[in-house]
BAVO-674250 format. One record per residue (C-alpha): residue number from 1; residue in three letters; x, y, z. Coordinates in steps of 0.25 Angstrom, whole numbers. Layout:
N
<pt seq="NUM" type="ALA" px="X" py="Y" pz="Z"/>
...
//
This chain:
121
<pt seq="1" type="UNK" px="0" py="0" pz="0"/>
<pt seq="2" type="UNK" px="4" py="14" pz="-4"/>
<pt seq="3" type="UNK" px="4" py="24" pz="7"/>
<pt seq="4" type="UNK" px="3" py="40" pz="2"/>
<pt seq="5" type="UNK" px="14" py="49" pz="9"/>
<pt seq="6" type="UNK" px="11" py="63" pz="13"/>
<pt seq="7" type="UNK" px="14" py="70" pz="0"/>
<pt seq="8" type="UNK" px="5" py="59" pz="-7"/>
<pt seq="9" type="UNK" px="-9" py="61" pz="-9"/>
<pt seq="10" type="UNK" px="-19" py="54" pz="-17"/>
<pt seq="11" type="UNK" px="-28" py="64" pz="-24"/>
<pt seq="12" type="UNK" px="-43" py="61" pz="-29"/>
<pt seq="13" type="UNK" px="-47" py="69" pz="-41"/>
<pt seq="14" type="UNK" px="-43" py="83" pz="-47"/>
<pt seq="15" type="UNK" px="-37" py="94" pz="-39"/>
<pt seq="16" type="UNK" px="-38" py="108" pz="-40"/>
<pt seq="17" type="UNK" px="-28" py="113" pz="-52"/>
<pt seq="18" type="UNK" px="-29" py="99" pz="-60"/>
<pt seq="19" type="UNK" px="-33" py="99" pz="-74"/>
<pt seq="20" type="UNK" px="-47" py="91" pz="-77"/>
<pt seq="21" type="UNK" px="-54" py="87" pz="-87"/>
<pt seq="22" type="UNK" px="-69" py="85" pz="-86"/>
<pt seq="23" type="UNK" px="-83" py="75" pz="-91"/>
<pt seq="24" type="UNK" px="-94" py="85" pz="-91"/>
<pt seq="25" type="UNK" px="-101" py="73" pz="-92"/>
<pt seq="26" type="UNK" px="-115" py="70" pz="-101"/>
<pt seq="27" type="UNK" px="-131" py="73" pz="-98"/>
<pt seq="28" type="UNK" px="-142" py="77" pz="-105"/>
<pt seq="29" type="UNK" px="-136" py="91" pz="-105"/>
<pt seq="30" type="UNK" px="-123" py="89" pz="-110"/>
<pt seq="31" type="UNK" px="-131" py="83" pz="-122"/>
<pt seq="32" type="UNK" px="-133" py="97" pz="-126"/>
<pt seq="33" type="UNK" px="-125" py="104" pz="-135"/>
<pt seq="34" type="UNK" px="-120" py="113" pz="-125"/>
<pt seq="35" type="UNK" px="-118" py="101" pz="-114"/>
<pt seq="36" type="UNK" px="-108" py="95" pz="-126"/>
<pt seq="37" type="UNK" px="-101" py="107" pz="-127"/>
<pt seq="38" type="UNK" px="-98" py="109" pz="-112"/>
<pt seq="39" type="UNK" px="-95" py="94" pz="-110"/>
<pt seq="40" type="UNK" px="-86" py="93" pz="-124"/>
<pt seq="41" type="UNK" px="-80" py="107" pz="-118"/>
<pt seq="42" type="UNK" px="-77" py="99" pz="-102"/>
<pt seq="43" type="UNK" px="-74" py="85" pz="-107"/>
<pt seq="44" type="UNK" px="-62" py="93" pz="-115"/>
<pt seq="45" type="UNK" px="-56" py="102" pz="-108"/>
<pt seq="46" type="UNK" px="-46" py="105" pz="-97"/>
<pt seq="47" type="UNK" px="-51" py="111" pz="-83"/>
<pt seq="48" type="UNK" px="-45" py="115" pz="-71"/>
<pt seq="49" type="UNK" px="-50" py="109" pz="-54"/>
<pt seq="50" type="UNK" px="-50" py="123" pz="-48"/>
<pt seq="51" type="UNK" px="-59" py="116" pz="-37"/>
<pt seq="52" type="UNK" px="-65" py="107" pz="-30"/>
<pt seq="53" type="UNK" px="-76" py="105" pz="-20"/>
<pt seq="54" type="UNK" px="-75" py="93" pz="-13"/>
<pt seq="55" type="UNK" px="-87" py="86" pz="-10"/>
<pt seq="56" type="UNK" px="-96" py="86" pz="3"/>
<pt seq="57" type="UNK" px="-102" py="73" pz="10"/>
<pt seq="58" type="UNK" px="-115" py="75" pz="2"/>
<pt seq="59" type="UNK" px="-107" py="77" pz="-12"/>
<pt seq="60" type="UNK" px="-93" py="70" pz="-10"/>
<pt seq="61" type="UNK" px="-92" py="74" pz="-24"/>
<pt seq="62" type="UNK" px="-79" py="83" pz="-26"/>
<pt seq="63" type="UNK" px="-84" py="94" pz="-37"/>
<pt seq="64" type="UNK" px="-71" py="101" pz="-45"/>
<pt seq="65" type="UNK" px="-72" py="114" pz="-51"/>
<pt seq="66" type="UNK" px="-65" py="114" pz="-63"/>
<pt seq="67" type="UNK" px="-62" py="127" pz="-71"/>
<pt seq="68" type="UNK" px="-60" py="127" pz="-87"/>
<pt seq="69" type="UNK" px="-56" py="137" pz="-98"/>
<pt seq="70" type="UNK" px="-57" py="142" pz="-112"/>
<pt seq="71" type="UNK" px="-71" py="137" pz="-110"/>
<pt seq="72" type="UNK" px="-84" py="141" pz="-121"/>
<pt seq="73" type="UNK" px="-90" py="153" pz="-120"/>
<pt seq="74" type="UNK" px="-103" py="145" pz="-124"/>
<pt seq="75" type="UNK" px="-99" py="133" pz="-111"/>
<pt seq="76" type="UNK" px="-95" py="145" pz="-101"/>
<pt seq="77" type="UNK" px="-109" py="146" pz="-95"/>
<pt seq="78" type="UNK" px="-107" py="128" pz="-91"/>
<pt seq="79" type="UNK" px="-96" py="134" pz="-81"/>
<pt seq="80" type="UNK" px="-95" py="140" pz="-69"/>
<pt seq="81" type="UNK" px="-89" py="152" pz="-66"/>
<pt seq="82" type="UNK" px="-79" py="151" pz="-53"/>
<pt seq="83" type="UNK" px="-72" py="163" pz="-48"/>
<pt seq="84" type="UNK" px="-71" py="178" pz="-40"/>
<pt seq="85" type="UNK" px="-67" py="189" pz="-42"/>
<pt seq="86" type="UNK" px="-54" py="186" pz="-38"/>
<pt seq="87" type="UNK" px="-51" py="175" pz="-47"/>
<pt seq="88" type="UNK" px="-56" py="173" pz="-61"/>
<pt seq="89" type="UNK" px="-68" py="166" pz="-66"/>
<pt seq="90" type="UNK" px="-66" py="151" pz="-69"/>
<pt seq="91" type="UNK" px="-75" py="143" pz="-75"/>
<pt seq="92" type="UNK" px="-78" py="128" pz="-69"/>
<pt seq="93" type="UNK" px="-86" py="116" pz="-69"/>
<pt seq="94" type="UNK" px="-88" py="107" pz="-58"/>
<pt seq="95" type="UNK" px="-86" py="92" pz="-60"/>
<pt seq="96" type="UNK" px="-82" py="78" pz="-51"/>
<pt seq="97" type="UNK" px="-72" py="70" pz="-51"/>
<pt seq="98" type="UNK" px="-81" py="60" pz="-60"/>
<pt seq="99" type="UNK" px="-81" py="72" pz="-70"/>
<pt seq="100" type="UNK" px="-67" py="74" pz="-70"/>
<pt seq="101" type="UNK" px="-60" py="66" pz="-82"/>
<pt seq="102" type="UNK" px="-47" py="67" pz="-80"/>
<pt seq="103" type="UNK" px="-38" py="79" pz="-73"/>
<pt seq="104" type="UNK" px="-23" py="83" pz="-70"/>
<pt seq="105" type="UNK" px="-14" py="92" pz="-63"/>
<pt seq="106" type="UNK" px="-8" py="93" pz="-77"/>
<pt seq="107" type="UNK" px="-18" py="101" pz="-90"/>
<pt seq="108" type="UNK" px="-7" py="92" pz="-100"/>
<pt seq="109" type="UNK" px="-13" py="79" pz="-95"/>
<pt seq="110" type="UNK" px="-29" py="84" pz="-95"/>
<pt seq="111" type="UNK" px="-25" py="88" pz="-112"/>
<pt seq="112" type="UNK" px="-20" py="76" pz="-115"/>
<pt seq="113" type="UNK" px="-32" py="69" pz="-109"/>
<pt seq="114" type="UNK" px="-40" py="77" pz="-118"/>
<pt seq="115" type="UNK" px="-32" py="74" pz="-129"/>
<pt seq="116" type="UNK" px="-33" py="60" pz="-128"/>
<pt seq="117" type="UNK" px="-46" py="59" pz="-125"/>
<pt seq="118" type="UNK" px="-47" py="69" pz="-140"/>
<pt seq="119" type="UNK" px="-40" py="57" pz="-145"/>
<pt seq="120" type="UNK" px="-46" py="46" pz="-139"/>
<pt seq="121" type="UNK" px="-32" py="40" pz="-135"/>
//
């Protein structure tokens, strides 16, 4: 048996800072032609965890808050807008882990996810 020293740690999930790449998943309203077009714009680009609510002991579901960029002007209504006047205005999505295809520390590896997923490899 393997025991963890103090400088281990065994982490569950993304962290805050890592690189994610997201399902927005499929209902009647992603059917829509403006569902498609915010899943196809999810399920293919890179965002950030800039947060996450972990759960309580009546939802012990952990929610991340992930921001993204360059998006639509006609998909910008689909995200929130997360911010003060302090700090600029991000836009974000919640998901769970069980929406989270894949993430990194590094953007790199969250690119060539994507391009192997483009290229079915």
């Amino acid at each position: 048996m393997r025991y963890l020293k103090t400088y281990e740690s065994i982490i569950d999930g993304p962290q805050i800072g890592d690189y994610v790449i997201c399902d927005e998943g499929y209902d009647e309203w992603s059917m829509t032609p403006y569902g498609k077009k915010l899943a196809n714009f999810i399920n293919n680009n890179i965002g950030n965890v800039v947060k996450i609510r972990k759960g309580t002991k009546f939802n012990q579901k952990n929610k991340y808050t992930i921001q993204y960029q360059n998006i639509p002007i006609e998909l910008e209504q689909a995200f929130n807008t997360w911010g003060n006047k302090n700090i600029k205005d991000y836009k974000i999505r919640y998901f769970s882990i069980k929406e989270i295809k894949y993430y990194s520390k590094n953007k790199e590896d969250c690119e060539a996810y994507l391009a192997s997923k483009k290229y079915n490899l």
